[in-house]
N, CA, C and O of each residue as an XYZ file, in Angstrom:
452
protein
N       0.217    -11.959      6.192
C      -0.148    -10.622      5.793
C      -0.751    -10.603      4.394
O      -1.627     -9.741      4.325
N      -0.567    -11.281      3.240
C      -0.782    -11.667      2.289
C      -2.519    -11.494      2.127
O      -3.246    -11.767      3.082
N      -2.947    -11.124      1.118
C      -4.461    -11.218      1.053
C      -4.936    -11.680     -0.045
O      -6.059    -11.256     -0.316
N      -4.304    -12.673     -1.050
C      -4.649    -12.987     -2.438
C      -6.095    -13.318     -2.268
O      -6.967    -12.793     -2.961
N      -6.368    -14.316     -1.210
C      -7.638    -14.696     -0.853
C      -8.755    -13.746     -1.017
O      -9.769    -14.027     -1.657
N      -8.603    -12.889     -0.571
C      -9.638    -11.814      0.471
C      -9.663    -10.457     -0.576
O     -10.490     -9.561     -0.407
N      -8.576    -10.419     -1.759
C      -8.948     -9.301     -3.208
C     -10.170     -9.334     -3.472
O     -10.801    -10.375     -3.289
N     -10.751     -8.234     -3.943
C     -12.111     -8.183     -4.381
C     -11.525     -7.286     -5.463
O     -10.903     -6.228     -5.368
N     -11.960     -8.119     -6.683
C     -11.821     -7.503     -7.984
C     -12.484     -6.884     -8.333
O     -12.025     -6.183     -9.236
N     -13.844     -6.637     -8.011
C     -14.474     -5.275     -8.446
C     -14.176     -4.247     -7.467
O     -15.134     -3.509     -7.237
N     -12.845     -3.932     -6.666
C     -12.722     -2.746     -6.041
C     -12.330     -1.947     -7.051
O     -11.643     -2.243     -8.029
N     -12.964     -0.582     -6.656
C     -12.257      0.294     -7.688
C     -10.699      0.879     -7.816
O     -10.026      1.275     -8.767
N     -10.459      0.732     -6.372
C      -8.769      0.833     -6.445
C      -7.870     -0.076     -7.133
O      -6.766      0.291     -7.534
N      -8.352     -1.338     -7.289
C      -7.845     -2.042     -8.008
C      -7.686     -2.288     -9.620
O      -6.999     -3.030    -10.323
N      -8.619     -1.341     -9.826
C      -8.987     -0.982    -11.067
C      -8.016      0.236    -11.542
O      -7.594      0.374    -12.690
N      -7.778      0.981    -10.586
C      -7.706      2.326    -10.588
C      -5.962      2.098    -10.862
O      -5.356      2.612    -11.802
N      -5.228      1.044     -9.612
C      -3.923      0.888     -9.515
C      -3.490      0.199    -11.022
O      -2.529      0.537    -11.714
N      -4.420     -0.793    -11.295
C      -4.103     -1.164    -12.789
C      -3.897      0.009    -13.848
O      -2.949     -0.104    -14.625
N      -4.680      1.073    -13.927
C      -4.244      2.238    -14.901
C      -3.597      3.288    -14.210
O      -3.637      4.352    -14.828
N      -2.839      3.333    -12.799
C      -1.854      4.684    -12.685
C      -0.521      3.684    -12.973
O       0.489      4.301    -13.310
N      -0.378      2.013    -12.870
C       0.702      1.877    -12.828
C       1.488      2.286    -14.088
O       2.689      2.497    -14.261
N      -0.089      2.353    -15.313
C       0.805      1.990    -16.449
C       0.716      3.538    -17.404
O       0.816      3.676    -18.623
N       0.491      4.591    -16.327
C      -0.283      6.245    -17.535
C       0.876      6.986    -16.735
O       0.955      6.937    -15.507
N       1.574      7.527    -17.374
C       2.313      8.575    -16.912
C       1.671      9.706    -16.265
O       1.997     10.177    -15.176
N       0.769     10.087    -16.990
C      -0.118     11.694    -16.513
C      -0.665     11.207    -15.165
O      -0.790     12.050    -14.276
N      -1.038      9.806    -14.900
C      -2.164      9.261    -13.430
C      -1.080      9.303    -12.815
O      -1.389      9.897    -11.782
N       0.208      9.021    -12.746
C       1.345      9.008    -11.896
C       1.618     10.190    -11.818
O       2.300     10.331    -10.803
N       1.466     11.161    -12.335
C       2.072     12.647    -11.918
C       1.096     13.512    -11.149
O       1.449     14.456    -10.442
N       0.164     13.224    -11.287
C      -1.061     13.742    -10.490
C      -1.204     13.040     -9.466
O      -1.764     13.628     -8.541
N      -0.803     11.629     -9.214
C      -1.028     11.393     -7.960
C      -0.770     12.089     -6.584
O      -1.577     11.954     -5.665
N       0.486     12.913     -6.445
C       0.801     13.322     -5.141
C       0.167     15.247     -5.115
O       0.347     15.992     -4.152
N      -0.555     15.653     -6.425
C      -1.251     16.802     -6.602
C      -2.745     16.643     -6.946
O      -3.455     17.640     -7.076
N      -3.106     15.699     -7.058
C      -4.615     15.500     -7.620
C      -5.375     13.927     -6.967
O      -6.352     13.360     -7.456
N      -4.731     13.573     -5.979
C      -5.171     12.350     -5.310
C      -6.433     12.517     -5.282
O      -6.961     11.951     -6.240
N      -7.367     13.193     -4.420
C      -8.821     13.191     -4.993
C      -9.592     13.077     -6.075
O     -10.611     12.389     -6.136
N      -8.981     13.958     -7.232
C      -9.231     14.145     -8.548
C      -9.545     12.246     -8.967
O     -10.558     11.586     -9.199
N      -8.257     11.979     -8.899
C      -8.092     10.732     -9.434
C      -8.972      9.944     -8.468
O      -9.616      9.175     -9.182
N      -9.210      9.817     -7.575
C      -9.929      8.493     -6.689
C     -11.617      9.111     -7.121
O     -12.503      8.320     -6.797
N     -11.954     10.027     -7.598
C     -13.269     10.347     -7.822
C     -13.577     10.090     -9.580
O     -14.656      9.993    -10.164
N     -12.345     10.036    -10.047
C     -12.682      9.749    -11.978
C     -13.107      8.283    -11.763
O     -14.100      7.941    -12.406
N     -12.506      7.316    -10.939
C     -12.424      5.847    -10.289
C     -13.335      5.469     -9.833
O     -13.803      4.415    -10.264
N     -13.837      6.017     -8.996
C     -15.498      6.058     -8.010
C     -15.207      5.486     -6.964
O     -16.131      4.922     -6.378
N     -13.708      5.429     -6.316
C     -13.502      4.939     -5.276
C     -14.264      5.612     -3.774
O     -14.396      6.754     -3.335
N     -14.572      4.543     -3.399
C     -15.575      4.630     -1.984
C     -14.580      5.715     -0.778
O     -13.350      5.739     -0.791
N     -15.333      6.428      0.063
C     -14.606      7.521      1.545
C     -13.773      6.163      2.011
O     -12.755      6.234      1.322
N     -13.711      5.418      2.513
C     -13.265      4.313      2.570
C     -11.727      3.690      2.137
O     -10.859      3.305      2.920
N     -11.686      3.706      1.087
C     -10.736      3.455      0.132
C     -10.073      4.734     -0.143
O      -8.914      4.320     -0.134
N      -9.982      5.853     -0.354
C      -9.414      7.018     -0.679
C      -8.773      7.127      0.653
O      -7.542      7.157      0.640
N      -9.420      7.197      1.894
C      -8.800      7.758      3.299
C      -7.515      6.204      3.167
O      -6.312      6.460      3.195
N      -7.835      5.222      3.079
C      -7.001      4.480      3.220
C      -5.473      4.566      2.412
O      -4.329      4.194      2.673
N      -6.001      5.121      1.530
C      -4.800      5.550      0.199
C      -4.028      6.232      0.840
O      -2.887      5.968      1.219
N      -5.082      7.782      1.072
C      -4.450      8.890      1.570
C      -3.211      9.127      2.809
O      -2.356      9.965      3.093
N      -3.779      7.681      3.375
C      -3.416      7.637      4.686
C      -2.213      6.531      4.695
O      -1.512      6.311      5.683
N      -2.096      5.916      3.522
C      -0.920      5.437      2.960
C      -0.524      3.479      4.408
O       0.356      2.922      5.064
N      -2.245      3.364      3.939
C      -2.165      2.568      5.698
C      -2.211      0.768      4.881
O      -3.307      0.240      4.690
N      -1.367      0.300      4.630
C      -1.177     -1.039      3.776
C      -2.455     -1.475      4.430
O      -3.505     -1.354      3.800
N      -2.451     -2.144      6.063
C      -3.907     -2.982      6.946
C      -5.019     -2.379      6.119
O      -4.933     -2.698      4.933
N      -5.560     -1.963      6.276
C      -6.415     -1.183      5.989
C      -6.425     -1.443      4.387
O      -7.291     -2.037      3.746
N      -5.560     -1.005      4.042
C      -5.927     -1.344      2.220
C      -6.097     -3.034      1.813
O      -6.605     -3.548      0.817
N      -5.570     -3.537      2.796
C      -6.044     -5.205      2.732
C      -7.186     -5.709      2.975
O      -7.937     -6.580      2.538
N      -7.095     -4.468      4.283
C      -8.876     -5.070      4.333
C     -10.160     -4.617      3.840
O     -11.342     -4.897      4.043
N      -9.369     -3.659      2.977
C     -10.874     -3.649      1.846
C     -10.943     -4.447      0.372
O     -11.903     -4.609     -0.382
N      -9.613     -4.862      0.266
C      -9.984     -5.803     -0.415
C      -8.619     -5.524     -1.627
O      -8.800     -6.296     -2.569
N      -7.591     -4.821     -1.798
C      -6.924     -4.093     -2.297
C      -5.870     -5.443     -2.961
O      -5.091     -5.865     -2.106
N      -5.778     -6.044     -4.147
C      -4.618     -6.902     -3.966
C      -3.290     -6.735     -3.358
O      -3.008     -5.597     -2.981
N      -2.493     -7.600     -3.211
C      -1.556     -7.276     -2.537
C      -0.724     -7.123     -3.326
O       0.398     -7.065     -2.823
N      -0.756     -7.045     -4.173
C       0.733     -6.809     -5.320
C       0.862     -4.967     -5.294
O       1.857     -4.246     -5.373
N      -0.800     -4.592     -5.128
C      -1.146     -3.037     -5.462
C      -0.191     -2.312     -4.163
O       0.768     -1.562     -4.345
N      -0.648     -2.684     -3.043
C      -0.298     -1.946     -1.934
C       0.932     -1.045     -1.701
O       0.951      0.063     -1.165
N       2.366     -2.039     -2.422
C       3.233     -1.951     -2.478
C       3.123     -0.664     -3.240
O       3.393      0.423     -2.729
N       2.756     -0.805     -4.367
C       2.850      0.075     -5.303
C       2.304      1.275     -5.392
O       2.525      2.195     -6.180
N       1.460      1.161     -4.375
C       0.729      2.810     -3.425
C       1.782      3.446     -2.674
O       1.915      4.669     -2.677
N       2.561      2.640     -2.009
C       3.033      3.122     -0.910
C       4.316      3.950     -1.981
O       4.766      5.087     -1.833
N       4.596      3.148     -2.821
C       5.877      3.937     -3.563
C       5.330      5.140     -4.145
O       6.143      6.051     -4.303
N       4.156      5.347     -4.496
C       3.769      6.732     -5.553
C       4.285      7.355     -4.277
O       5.098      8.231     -4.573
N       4.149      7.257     -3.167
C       3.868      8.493     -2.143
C       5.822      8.375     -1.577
O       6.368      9.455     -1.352
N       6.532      7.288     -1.433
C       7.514      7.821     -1.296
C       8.844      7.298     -2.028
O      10.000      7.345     -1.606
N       8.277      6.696     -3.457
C       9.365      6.533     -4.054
C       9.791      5.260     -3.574
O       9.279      4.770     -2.568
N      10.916      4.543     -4.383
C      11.395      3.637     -4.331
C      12.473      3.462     -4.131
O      12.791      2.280     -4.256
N      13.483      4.316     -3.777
C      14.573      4.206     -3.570
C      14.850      4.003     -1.658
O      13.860      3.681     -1.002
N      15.984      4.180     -1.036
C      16.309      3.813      0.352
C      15.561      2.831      0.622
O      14.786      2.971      1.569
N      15.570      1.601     -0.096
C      14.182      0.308      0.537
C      15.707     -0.449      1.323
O      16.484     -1.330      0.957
N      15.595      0.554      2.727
C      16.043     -0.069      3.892
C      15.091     -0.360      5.258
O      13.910     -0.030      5.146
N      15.361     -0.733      6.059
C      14.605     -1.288      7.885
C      14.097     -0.108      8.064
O      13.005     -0.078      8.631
N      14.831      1.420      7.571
C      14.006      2.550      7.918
C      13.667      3.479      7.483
O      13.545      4.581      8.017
N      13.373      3.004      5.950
C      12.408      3.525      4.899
C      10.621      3.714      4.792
O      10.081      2.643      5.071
N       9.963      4.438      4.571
C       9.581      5.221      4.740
C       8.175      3.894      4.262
O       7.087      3.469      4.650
N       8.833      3.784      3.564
C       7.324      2.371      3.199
C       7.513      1.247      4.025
O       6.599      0.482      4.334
N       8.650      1.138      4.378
C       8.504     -0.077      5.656
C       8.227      0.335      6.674
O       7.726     -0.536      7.385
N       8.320      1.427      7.199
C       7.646      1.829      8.509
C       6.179      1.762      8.283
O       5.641      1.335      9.305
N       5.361      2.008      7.379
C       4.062      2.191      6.749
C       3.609      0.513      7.639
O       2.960      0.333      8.670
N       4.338     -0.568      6.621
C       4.043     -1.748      7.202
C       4.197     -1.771      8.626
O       3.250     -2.156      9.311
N       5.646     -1.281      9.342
C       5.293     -1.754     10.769
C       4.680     -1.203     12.008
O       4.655     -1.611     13.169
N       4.139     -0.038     11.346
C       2.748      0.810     11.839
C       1.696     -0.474     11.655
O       1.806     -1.156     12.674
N       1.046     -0.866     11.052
C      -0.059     -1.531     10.326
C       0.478     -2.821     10.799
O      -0.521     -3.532     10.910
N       1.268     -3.344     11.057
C       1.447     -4.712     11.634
C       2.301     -5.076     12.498
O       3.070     -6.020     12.316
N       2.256     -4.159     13.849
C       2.829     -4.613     15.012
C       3.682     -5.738     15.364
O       4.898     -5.892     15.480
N       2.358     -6.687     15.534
C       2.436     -7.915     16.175
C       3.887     -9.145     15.100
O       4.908     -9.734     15.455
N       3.233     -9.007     13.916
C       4.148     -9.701     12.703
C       5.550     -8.707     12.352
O       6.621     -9.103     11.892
N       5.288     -7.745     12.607
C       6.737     -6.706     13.043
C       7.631     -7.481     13.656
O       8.574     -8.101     13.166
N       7.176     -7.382     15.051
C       7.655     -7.840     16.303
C       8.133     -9.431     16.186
O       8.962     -9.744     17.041
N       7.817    -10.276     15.444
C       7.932    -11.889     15.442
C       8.881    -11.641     14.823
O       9.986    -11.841     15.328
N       8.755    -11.124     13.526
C       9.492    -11.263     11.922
C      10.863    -10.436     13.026
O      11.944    -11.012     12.908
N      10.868     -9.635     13.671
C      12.648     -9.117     14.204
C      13.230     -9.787     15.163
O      14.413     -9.620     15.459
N      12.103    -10.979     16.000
C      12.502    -11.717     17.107
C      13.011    -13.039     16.034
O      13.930    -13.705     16.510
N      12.690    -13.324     15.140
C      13.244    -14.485     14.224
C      14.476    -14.041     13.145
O      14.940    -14.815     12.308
N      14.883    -12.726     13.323
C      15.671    -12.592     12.482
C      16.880    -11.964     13.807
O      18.062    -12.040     13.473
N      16.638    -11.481     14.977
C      17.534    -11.484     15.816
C      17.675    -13.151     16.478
O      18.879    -13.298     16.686
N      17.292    -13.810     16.684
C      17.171    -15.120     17.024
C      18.559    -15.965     15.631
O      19.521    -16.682     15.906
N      18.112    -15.504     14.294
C      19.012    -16.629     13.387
C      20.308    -15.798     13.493
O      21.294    -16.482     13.220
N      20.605    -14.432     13.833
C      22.026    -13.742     14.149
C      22.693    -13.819     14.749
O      23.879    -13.519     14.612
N      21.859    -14.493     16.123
C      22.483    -15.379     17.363
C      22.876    -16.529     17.284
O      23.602    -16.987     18.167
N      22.440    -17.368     16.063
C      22.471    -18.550     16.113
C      23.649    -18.888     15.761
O      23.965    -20.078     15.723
């Protein structure tokens, strides 16, 4: 799932995630001014719907590092309950089925063991 490879550093989200992680005011506007902010950025229809839509796949495959993703998914629901049915892990196992499905057949598989 990992995309270190496949980052494209001139995305503007990546640019963008570098200054909300670290501005208080870009973090408070995020969940009231999400447009605002993806248009000061020049982030592409593309990249904003992907934000908006809070869809990790999708933010990988435009090129989004992977350290960022994480850190999208929390503006929108926080960081706390990071349990199996928290609100950012469902995000992931929307967006990755298939590696869902392995990653619980290998972890019911070592419970049996």
């Amino acid at each position: 799932m990992g995309n270190v490879e496949r980052c494209d550093t001139t995305l503007p989200t990546n640019e963008m995630m570098f200054y909300v992680r670290r501005d208080p005011a870009l973090r408070a506007r995020w969940l009231t001014d999400l447009a605002g902010i993806a248009k000061e950025f020049g982030l592409s229809r593309a990249e904003y719907e992907a934000i908006h839509d809070a869809d990790p796949k999708r933010l990988m495959d435009l090129g989004v590092h992977q350290y960022y993703v994480p850190q999208i998914l929390r503006l929108f629901f926080g960081a706390a309950q990071n349990t199996n049915a928290s609100a950012v892990l469902q995000c992931y196992t929307r967006a990755f089925p298939e590696e869902t499905a392995r990653a619980m057949a290998r972890a019911a598989h070592a419970e049996g063991a």
